[in-house]
Legacy VTK file of the C-alpha trace (Angstrom):
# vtk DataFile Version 3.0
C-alpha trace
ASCII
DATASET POLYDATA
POINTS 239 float
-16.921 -0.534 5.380
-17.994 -3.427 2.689
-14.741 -4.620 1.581
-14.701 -6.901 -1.616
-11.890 -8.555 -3.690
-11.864 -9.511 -7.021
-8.836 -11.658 -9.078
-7.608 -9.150 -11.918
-5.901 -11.414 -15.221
-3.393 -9.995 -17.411
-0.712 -11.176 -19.242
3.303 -10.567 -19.598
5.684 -11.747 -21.918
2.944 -15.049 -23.041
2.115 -15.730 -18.641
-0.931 -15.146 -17.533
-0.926 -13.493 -14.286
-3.483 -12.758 -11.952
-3.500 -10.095 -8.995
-6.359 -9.333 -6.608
-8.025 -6.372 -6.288
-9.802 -5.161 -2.611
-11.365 -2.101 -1.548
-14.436 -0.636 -0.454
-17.479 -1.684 -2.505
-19.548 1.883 -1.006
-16.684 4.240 -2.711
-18.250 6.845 -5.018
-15.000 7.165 -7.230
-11.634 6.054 -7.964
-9.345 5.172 -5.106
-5.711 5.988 -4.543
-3.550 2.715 -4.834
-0.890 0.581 -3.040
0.376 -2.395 -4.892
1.242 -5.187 -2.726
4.222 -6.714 -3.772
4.623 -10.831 -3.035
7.619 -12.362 -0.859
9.716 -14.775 -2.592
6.674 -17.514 -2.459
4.513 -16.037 -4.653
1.219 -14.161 -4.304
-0.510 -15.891 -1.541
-3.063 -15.323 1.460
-0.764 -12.729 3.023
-0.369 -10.305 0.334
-4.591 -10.682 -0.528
-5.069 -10.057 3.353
-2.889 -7.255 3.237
-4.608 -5.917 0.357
-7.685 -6.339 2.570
-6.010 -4.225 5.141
-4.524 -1.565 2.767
-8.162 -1.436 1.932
-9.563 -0.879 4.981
-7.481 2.321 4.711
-10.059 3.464 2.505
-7.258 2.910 -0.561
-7.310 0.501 -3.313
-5.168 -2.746 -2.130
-3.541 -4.962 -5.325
-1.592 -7.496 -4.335
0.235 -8.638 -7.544
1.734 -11.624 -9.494
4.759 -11.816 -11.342
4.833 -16.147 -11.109
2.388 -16.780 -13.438
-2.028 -17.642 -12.160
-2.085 -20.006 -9.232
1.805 -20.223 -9.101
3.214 -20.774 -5.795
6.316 -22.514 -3.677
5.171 -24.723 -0.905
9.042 -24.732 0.652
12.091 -22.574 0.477
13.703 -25.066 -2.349
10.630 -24.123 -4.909
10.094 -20.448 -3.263
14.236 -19.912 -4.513
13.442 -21.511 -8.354
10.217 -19.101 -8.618
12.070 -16.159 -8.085
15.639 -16.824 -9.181
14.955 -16.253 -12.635
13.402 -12.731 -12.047
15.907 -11.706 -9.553
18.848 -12.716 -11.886
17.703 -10.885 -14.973
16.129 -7.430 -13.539
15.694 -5.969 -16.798
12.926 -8.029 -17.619
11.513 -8.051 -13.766
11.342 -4.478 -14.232
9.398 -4.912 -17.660
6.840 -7.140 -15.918
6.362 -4.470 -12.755
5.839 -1.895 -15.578
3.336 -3.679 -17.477
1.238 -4.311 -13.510
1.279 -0.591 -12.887
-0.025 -0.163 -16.226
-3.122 -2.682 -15.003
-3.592 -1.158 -12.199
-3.478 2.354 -13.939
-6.069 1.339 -15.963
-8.617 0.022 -13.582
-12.240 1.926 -12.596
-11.493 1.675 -8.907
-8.333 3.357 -9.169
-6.951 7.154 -9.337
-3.986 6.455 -11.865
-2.333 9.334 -10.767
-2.311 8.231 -7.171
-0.067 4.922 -7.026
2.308 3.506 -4.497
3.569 -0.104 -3.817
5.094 -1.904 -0.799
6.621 -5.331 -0.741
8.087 -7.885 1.285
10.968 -9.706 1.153
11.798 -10.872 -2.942
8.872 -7.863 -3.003
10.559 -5.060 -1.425
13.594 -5.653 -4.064
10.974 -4.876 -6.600
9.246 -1.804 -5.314
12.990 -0.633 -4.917
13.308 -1.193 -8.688
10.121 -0.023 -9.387
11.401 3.617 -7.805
15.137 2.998 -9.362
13.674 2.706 -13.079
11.357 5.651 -12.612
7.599 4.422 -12.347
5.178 6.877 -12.113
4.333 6.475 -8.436
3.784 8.404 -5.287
6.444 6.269 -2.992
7.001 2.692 -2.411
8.047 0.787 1.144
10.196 -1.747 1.541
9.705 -4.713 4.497
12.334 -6.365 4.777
13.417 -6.704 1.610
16.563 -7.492 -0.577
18.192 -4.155 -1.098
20.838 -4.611 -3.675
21.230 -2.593 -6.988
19.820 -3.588 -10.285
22.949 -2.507 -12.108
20.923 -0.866 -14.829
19.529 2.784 -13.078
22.796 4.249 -11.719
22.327 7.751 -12.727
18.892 7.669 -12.607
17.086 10.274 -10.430
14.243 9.146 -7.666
10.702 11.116 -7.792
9.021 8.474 -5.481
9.488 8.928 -1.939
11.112 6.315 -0.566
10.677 4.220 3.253
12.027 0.869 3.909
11.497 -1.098 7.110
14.975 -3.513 8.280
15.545 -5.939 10.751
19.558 -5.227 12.135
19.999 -8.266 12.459
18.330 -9.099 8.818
21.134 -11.974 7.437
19.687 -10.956 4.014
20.220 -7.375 4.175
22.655 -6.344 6.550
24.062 -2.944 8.314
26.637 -2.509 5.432
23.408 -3.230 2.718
21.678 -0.305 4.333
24.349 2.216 4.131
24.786 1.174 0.403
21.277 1.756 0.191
21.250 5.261 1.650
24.107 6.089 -0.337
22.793 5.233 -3.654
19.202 6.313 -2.707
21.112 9.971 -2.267
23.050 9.486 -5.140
19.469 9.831 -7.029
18.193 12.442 -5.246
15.188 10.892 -3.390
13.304 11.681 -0.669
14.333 8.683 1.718
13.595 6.707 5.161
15.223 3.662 6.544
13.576 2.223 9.732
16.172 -0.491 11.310
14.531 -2.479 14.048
17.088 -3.855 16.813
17.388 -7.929 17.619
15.246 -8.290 14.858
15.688 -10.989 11.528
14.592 -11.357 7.735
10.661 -11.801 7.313
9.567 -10.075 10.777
5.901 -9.408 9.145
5.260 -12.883 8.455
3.156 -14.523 11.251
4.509 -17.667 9.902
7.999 -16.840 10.326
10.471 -18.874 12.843
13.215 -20.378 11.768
16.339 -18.419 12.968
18.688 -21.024 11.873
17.655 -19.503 8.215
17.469 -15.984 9.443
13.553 -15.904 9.245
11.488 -14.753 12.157
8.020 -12.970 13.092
8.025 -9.813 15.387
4.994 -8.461 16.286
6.820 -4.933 18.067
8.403 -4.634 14.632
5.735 -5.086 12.780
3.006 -3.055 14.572
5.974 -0.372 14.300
6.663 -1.050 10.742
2.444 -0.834 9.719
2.172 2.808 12.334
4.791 4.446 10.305
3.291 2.763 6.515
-0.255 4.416 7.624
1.464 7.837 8.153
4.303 7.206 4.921
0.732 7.079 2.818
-0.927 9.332 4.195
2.148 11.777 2.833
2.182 10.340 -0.711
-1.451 10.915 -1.298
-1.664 14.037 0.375
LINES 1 240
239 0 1 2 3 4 5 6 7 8 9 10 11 12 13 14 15 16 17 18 19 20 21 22 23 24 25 26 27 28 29 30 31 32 33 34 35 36 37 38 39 40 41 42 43 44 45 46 47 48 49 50 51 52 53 54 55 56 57 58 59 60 61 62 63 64 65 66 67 68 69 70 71 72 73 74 75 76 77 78 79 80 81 82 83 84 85 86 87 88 89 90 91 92 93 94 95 96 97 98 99 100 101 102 103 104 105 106 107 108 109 110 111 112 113 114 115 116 117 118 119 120 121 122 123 124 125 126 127 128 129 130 131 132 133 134 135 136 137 138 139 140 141 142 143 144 145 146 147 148 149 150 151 152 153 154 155 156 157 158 159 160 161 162 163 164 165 166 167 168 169 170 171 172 173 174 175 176 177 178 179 180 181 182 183 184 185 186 187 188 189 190 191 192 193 194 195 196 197 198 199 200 201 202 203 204 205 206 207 208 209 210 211 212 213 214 215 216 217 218 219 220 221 222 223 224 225 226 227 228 229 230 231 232 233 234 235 236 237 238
């Protein structure tokens, strides 16, 4: 399976933004999609290599940007002013996720009508708000990501299905953020999962992850469990 990636520009609000595109080259037609939503660093060799992966699938992997083209954080100080400004005012987040699933939509390689997203971390709060404002999407998955309300789609209801993948012991989502979770993800009527991993923290994807003090830290049973159950969650959507 000849996988290739390509960078895919396009612009939001005056920034220039550029996601990458992967799947395989030897498809004879559109692919169904998964968006890969960025952690709060930006979009950066994880989310392209799990684009890759997604790809290997034998789906269309875009792992998107909502900083701006070749805007990253190189520590948790700049990684926190990147994405404060599109976590505090999730209106306009929500505007610039719209305007990527339009992109995406709109690309050859892709079946528009066949769309999901997962993210991770900063990236599973959008795919959450992606669902919560009604995108046209299959489902979207959540890795351990922020799960708080936008404060603007109460009332709305959910058509995309719906799986999210928690660490218990997650300092950045907790047991009491999950049942809030569940309750408004009923509230909306959606089809809904949440997979809570025990003795495990914020970020347990990351290979990079291990600083406990901040809550951060990589485990591979989690994660292996986390991708078994994504495979199968996709398979559903595009069924």
């Amino acid at each position: 399976m000849p996988i290739v990636s390509k960078p895919i520009e396009y612009a939001h609000d005056g920034v220039t933004l550029e996601g990458t595109l992967a799947h395989d080259s030897a498809a004879t037609g559109p692919l169904p999609a998964v968006l890969i939503s960025h952690a709060w660093a930006g979009r950066t060799d994880f989310e392209i290599g799990m684009a890759e992966r997604i790809a290997e699938l034998g789906y269309a992997g875009f792992a998107l940007d909502l900083y701006g083209k070749g805007v990253t954080g190189a520590n948790n100080e700049e990684n926190e002013k990147l994405m404060t400004p599109l976590a505090s005012n999730r209106p306009f987040l929500q505007d610039r996720l719209a305007k990527v699933v339009d992109v995406v939509k709109s690309l050859p390689e892709v079946d528009g009508s066949k769309i999901t997203a997962i993210g991770f971390c900063f990236g599973g709060l959008c795919v959450l708000d992606l669902a919560r404002m009604g995108a046209d999407l299959k489902g979207v998955a959540a890795f351990h990501g922020i799960l708080a309300a936008p404060g603007n789609t109460e009332g709305n209801k959910i058509s995309a299905k719906i799986a999210v993948y928690h660490g218990w012991d997650d300092p950045m989502a907790t047991p009491a953020d999950h049942n809030a979770l569940a309750e408004e993800l009923t509230r909306a009527d959606a089809d809904w999962q949440i997979h809570a991993y025990g003795g495990v923290m914020h970020a347990f994807t990351n290979p990079q992850a291990n600083d406990p003090d901040f809550g951060t830290v990589f485990n591979q049973n989690a994660a292996n469990r986390s991708w078994a159950s994504l495979t199968s969650f996709l398979g559903e959507c595009f069924a």
